[in-house]
Structure formats: structure tokens, C-alpha cells
C-alpha positions in Angstrom: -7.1 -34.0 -24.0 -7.2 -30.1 -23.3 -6.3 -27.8 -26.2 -4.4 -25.6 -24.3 -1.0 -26.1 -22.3 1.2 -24.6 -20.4 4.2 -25.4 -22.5 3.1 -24.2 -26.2 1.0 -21.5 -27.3 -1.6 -22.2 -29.6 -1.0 -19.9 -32.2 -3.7 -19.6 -35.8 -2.4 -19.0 -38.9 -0.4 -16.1 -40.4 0.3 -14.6 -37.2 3.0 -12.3 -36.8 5.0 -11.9 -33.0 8.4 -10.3 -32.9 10.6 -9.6 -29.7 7.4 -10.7 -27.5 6.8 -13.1 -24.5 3.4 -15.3 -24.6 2.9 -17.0 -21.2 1.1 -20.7 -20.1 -2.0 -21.0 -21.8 -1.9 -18.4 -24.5 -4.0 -18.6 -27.8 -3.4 -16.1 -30.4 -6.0 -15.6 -32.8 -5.7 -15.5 -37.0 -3.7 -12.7 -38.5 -2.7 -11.0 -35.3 0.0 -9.0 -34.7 2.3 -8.6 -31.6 4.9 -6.5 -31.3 7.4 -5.8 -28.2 4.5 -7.1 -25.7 4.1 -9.5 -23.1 0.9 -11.5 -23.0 0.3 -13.2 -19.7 -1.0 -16.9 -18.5 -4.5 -17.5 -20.1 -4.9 -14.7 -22.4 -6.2 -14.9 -25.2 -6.4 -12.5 -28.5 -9.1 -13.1 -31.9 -8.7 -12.6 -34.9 -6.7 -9.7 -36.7 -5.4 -8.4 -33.3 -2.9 -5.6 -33.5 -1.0 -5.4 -30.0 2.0 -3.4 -29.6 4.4 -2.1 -26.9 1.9 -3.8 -24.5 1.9 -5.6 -21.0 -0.8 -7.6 -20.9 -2.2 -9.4 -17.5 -3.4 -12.6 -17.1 -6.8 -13.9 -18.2 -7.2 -10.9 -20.2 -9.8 -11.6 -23.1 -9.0 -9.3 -26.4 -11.5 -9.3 -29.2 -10.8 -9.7 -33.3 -9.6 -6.3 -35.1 -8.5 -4.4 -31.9 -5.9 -2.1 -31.7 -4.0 -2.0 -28.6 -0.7 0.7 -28.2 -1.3 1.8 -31.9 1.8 3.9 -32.6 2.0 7.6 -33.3 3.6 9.9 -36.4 6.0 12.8 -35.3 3.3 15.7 -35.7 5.2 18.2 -34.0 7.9 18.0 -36.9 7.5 19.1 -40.5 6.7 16.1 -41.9 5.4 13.1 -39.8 5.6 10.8 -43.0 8.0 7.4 -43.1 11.0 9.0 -44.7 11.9 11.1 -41.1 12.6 7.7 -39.5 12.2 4.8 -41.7 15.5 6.8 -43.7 16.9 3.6 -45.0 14.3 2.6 -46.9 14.4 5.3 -49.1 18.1 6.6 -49.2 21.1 3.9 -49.6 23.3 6.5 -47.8 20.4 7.2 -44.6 20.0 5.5 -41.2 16.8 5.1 -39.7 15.7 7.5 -36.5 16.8 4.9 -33.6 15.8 7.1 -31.2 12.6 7.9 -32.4 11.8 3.9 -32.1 13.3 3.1 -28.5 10.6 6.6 -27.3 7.7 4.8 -29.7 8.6 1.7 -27.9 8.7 3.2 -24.4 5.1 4.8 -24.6 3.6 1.5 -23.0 0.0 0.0 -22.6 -0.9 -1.6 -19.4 -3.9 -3.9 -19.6 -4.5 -5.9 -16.0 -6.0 -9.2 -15.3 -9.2 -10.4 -16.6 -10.1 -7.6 -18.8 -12.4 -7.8 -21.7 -11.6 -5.3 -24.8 -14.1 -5.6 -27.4 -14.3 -6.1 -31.0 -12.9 -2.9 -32.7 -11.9 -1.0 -29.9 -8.5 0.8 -29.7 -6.5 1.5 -26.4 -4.2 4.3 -27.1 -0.1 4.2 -25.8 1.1 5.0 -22.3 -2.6 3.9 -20.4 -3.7 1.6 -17.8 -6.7 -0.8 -18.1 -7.4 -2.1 -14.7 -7.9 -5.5 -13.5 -11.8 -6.7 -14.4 -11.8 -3.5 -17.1 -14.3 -3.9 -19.9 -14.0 -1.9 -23.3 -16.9 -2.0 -25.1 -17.2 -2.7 -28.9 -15.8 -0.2 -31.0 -14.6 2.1 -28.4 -11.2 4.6 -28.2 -9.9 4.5 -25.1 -7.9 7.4 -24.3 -8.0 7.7 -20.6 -6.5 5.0 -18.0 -9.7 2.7 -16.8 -10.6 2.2 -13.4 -10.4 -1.3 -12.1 -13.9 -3.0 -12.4 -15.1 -0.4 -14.4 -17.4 -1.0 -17.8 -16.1 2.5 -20.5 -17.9 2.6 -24.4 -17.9 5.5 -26.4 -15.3 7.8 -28.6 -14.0 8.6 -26.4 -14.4 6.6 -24.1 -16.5 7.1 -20.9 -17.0 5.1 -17.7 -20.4 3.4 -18.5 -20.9 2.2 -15.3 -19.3 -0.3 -12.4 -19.3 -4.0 -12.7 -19.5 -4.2 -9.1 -19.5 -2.2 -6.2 -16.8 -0.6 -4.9 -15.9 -2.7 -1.8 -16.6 -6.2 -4.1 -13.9 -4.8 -6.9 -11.4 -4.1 -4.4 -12.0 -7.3 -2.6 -11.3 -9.2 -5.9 -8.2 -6.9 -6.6 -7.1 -8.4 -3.2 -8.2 -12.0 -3.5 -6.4 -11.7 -6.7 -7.7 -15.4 -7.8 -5.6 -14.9 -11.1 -2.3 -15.8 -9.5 -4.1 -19.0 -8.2 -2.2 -22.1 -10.2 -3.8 -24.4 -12.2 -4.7 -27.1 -9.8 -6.4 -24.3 -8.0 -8.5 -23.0 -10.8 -9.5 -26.4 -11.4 -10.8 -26.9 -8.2 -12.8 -23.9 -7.9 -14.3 -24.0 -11.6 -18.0 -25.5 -10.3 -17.7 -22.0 -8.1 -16.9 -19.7 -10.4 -19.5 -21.0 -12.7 -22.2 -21.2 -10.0 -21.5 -18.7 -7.1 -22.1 -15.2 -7.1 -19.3 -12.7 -6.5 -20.0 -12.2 -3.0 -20.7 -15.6 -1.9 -17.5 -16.3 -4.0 -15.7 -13.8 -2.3 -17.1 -15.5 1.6 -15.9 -18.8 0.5 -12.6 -18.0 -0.9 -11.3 -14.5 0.6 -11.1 -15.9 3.6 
């Protein structure tokens, strides 16, 4: 019997997910964290993940102790401490800053469909990973990424393309990701076997 389902999430222990949607086929890794995100069909997150104010595609593949949408300090204040908007849990007679939580929570990270960010690496608020993206190990992305496009580095730097051009945008089209399950399944001996462009002949058109 497959592990995965479309009706539960397999979720490891001591997990922590809080005003979040996790679609058909999700697995959520040990000790992660999720927070005001939506995680799409067949994604997947290791170990000690740290995802906030996120929207992440399908198929997207996030390694153990990432950091995606890590949130930010009000530096342009005096103080960017806890106090200036986490109030209440230091005065009885304070409120916490609302406002200052709905903008933190506004700042959003988009991550598209079968992206790969690796182990350590931290994808800052209010950017785009595009579809087929790959973040390599350890790297700070602070610049929206390209579809199809491999970045590394601090900061991080397009490394090179996956594939060409006129192949990425002709898997942007196909857009296989939307397929449904039945689909997939039919076409798995392809997407193990083929490469891209005879996989693109026999199924873009």
C-alpha cells in the first residue's frame, strides 16, 4: 500500500503548522515549522524546516534546516527588539503591534512547481522561485530566481540553466504538474527513462 495519500498528510514528529493549508500528497519532515503557508500537492519538506508566510507549488522538494520567508525586526525604529510588538508579553496593561504582524505576514514567498531548495539555504520574504528553480546547499537567496535556473552562493547567483531556454519554457507550458494522479502514473516509466526533449515530443503534443 502507498505511504502517501491524497486524503492525509503524513506528518513526523514534533511538527508545528498553524493557520496553514498542506495539499494531496504532502509529507512534512521532523521538527518543521509552518506558519501562514500553503504547501501544494506532492511537496514535500525534511527535517527542521522553517517555512513562513509562504506559497509553495506543487512537487516542490525543500531540504532539512531551511529557512523559507524568515521574518524581519523593525530596524528602521529605535529598538527592533520583541518588546515594540510582542507588548503583551512583557506589560499586563500593553497590546501587541497588530499591525506590524498583518505587514510581516503580507511580505510573501513564492516558491513554483518542482523546485529543489537545498539543505541550509534561506529564501528571503516577498521573492519568487520559479518553476524547476534549484537552490543550492547553503545558499541566501535574495533575488527572485528565474524559472529553470540553478542559483548557489551568499548571495545567491544564477549558477547556470538546467535547460535551455526554449526546453524550460516548453515545460512551463506543458505544465505536467497539474496532470492528476492517474496521469502521473501512466507516464512514470517516461519520466524515469526519456530525456526532456524526447519527453517534451511525446507529451507536449
Amino acid at each position: 500500500m502507498a505511504r502517501l495519500s491524497a486524503e492525509t498528510p503524513v506528518l513526523h514528529p514534533e511538527y508545528s503548522i498553524t493557520a496553514s493549508h498542506l495539499g494531496a500528497y504532502v509529507e512534512i519532515g521532523q521538527g518543521t515549522r509552518i506558519l501562514n503557508s500553503e504547501i501544494g500537492d506532492y511537496s514535500y519538506c525534511d527535517r527542521y524546516a522553517d517555512i513562513a508566510n509562504a506559497s509553495v507549488g506543487k512537487f516542490a522538494n525543500i531540504a532539512s534546516f531551511t529557512r523559507i520567508g524568515p521574518t524581519d525586526h523593525p530596524m528602521e525604529r529605535a529598538s527592533l527588539h520583541h518588546f515594540l510588538y510582542r507588548s503583551a508579553d512583557y506589560w499586563d496593561d500593553a497590546a501587541d503591534d497588530t499591525a506590524f504582524f498583518v505587514r510581516r505576514a503580507a511580505r510573501r514567498v513564492r516558491i513554483g512547481h518542482d523546485t529543489w531548495v537545498g539543505h541550509g539555504a534561506i529564501v528571503r520574504p516577498e521573492l519568487t522561485l520559479g518553476d524547476g528553480a534549484v537552490v543550492a546547499a547553503g545558499a541566501v537567496v535574495t533575488r527572485d530566481v528565474a524559472p529553470y535556473t540553478i542559483v548557489a552562493g551568499v548571495p545567491a547567483r544564477p549558477l547556470r540553466d538546467r535547460f535551455p531556454p526554449t526546453i524550460a519554457e516548453r515545460l512551463v507550458a506543458l505544465a505536467w504538474w497539474d496532470w492528476d494522479h492517474a496521469a502521473l502514473r501512466a507516464a512514470l516509466e517516461d519520466f524515469r527513462t526519456l530525456p526532456v526533449e524526447a519527453f517534451l515530443e511525446k507529451h507536449d503534443g
